[in-house]
N, C-alpha and C positions, 0 to 999 in steps of 0.2 A: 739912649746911650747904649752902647755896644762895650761891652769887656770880655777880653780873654787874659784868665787868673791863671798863671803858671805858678807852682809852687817849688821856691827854688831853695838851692844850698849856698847861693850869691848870686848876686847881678848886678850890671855895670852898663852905662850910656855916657858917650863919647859923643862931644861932637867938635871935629876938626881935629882929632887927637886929645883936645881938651879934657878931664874927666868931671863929666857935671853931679852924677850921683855914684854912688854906690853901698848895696846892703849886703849883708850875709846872710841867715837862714829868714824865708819869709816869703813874699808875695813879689813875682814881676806882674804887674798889669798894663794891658794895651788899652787904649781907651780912645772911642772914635765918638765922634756929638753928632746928631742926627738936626736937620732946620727945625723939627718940631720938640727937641729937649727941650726942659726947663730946670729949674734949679729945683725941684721937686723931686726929679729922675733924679740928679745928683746924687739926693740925699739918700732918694731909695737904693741907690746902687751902689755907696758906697753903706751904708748900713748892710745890704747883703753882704756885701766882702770881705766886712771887719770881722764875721760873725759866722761865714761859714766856716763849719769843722772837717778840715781836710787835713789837719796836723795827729800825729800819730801821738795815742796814750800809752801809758805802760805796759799795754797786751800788743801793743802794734797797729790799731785798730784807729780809721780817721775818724777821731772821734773830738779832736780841739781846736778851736780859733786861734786865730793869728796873736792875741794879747795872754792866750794862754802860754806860746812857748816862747813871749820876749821876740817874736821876729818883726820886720821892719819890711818896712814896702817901699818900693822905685815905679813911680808912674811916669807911663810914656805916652805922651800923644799919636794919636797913628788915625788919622782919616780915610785909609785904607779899609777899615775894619765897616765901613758904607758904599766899598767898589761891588756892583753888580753886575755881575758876570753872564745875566743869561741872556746877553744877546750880543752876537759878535764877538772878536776877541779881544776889543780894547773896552774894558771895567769901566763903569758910565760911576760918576761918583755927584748924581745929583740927587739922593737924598743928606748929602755929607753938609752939615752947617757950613756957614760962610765964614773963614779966618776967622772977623772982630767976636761975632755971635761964640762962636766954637772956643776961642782962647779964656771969654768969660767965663763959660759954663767948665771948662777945665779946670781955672782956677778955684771956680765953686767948688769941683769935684774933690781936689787936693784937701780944700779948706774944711770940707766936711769930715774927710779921712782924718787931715789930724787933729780936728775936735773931740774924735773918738778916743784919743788917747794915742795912738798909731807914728812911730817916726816914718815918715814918710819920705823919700828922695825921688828927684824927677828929672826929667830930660829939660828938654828948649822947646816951647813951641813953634812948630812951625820952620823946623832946623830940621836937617839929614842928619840922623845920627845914629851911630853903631850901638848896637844892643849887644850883650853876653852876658849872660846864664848858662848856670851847671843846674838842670830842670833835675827835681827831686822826686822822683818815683817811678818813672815822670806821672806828672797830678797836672792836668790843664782840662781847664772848665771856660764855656761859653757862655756869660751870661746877658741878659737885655731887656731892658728896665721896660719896654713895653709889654714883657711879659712878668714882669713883677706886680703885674698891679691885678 
């Protein structure tokens, strides 16, 4: 599994004008499932998330998690995030899980986050949909559970 953590002051996903989530101070994450995730990555990747310290302490210092300052996360599916670009110029996307495989382990992923205690809000799977964020620092981190282990 693939995530890019932007740390935001709000953020918002539309889909068809519709509004499906929205958070104010907290976490946007992208999140793409790879054919060889399991629900194991899930957990490790969403345990990394809940738990990095990239919110600011009373010195200004990122030094706090996400349940330290009450903030709330919006996860978005995005299959994009397994387009491989080194060959030619149209993104070859066959390491990216298949729909059925991919919307499980999504769900896994969510299911994990808000076990942790975390409000969580989310997009559609497998819908077009418009993202907005006011990115806070801006703070965006790449992270990927095959290097978590």
């Amino acid at each position: 599994m693939r995530a890019v953590i932007q740390r935001v002051k709000r953020a918002q996903v539309r889909v068809q004008g519709r509004l499906l989530g929205a958070i104010g101070a907290g976490m946007l994450v992208l999140v793409g499932i790879a054919k060889e995730d399991s629900v194991q990555a899930a957990e490790a990747l969403a345990d990394k998330i809940v738990n990095l310290r990239i919110f600011d302490d009373e010195q200004g210092r990122m030094n706090l998690p996400l349940a330290s300052v009450a903030g709330s996360l919006l996860c978005v599916s995005q299959f994009t995030l397994y387009g491989d670009c080194r060959k030619g110029r149209r993104p070859s996307y066959d390491r990216a899980a298949p729909p059925p495989q991919a919307a499980q382990l999504y769900q896994a992923f969510v299911q994990c986050l808000r076990a942790k205690g975390i409000t969580v809000e989310t997009g559609e799977f497998q819908a077009v949909m418009e993202v907005e964020l006011l990115n806070d620092g801006p703070v965006t981190l790449l992270l990927d559970s095959d290097r978590l282990f």
